[in-house]
C-alpha positions as CSV (number, residue, x, y, z in Angstrom):
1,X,17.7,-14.8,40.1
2,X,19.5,-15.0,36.5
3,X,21.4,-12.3,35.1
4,X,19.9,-9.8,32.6
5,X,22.7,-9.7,29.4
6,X,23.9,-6.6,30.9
7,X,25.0,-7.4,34.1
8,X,26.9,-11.0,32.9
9,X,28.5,-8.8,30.2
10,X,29.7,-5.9,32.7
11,X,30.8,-9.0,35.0
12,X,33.3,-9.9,32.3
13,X,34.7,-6.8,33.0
14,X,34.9,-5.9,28.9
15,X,32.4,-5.5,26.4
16,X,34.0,-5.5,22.6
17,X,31.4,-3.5,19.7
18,X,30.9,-6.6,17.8
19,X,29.5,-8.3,21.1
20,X,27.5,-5.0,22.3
21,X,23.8,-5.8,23.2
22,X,22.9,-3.4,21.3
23,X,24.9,-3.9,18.2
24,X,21.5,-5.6,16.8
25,X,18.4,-4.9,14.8
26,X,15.2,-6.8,15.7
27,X,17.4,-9.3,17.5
28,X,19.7,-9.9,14.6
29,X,23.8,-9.4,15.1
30,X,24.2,-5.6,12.7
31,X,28.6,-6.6,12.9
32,X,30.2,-6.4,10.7
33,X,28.1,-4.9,7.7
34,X,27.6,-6.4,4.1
35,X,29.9,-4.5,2.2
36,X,29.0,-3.7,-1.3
37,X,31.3,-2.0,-4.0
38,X,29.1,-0.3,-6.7
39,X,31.7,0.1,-9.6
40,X,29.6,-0.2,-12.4
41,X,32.3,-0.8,-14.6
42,X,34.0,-3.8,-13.0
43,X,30.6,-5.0,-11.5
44,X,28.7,-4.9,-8.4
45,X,31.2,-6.9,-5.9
46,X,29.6,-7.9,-2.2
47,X,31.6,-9.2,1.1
48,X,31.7,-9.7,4.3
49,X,33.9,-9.8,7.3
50,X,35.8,-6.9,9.4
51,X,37.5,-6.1,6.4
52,X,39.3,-2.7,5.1
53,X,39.9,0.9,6.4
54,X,37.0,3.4,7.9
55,X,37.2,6.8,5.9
56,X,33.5,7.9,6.5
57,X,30.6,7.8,8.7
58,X,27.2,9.4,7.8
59,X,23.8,9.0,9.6
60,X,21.3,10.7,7.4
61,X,18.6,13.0,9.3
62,X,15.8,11.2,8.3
63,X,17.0,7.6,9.1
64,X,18.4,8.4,12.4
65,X,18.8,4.7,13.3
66,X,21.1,4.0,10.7
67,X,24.6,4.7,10.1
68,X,26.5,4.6,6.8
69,X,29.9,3.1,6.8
70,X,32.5,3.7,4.0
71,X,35.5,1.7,3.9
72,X,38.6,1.0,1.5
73,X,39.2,-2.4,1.1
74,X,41.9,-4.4,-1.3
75,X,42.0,-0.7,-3.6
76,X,38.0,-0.7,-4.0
77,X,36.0,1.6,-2.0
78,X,32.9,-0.3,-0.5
79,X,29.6,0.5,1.6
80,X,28.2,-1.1,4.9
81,X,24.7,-0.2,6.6
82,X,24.3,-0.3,10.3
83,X,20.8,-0.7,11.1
84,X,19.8,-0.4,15.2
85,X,16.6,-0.4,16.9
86,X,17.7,2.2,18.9
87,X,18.3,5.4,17.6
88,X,20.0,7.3,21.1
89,X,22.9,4.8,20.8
90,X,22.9,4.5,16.7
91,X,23.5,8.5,17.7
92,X,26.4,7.5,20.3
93,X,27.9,5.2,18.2
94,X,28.3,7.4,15.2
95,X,29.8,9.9,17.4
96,X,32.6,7.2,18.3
97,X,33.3,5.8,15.0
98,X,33.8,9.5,13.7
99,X,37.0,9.4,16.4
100,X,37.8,6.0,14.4
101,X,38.1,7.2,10.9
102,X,41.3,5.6,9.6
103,X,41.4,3.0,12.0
104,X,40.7,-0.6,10.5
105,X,37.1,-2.7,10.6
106,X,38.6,-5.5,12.8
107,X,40.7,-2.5,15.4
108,X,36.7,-0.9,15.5
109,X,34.8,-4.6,16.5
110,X,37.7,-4.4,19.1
111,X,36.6,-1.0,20.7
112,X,35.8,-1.9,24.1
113,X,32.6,-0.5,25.2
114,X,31.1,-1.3,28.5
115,X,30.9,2.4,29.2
116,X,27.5,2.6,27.2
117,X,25.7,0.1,28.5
């Protein structure tokens, strides 16, 4: 009988954020986020990568499967989307980065998290 992804991931022993089974929306990989700067004076600047520091985290109440990510990145302040198709561990997850603020992007995809599967 084949293993579901959660059992071969807790028989690894580890399971990093960025690999999480749920770190997804509609199947598609939610790590790391697009960043975009919106500094309408210099212009409208988007990256990608675990890039830059965590300073915020905000999940609005009416988009509860969604959580806002606001990072400082090379001097610029930039601003990442997490979008999940469930809202219980989008919930969860907020709750952990919020104990991550200051930490980098690339320290956070570390985060080990087999406890939540």
């Amino acid at each position: 009988m084949p293993f579901d992804t959660r059992a071969r991931l807790l028989s690894k022993g580890s399971v990093e954020l960025r690999s999480h089974p749920l770190m997804n929306y509609r199947g598609v990989p939610n790590w790391p986020p697009v960043w975009t700067n919106g500094n309408q004076l210099r212009g409208v600047k988007i990256t990608k990568g675990e890039i830059g520091v965590l300073k915020y985290v905000l999940v609005h109440d009416q988009m509860p499967n969604r959580i806002f990510l606001f990072i400082d990145h090379e001097g610029d302040g930039y601003t990442g989307c997490l979008l999940f198709n469930d809202p219980s561990f989008c919930k969860q997850l907020q709750t952990i980065l919020e104990t991550e603020i200051g930490a980098s992007i690339k320290e956070i995809g570390d985060l080990e998290l087999s406890y939540t599967l």
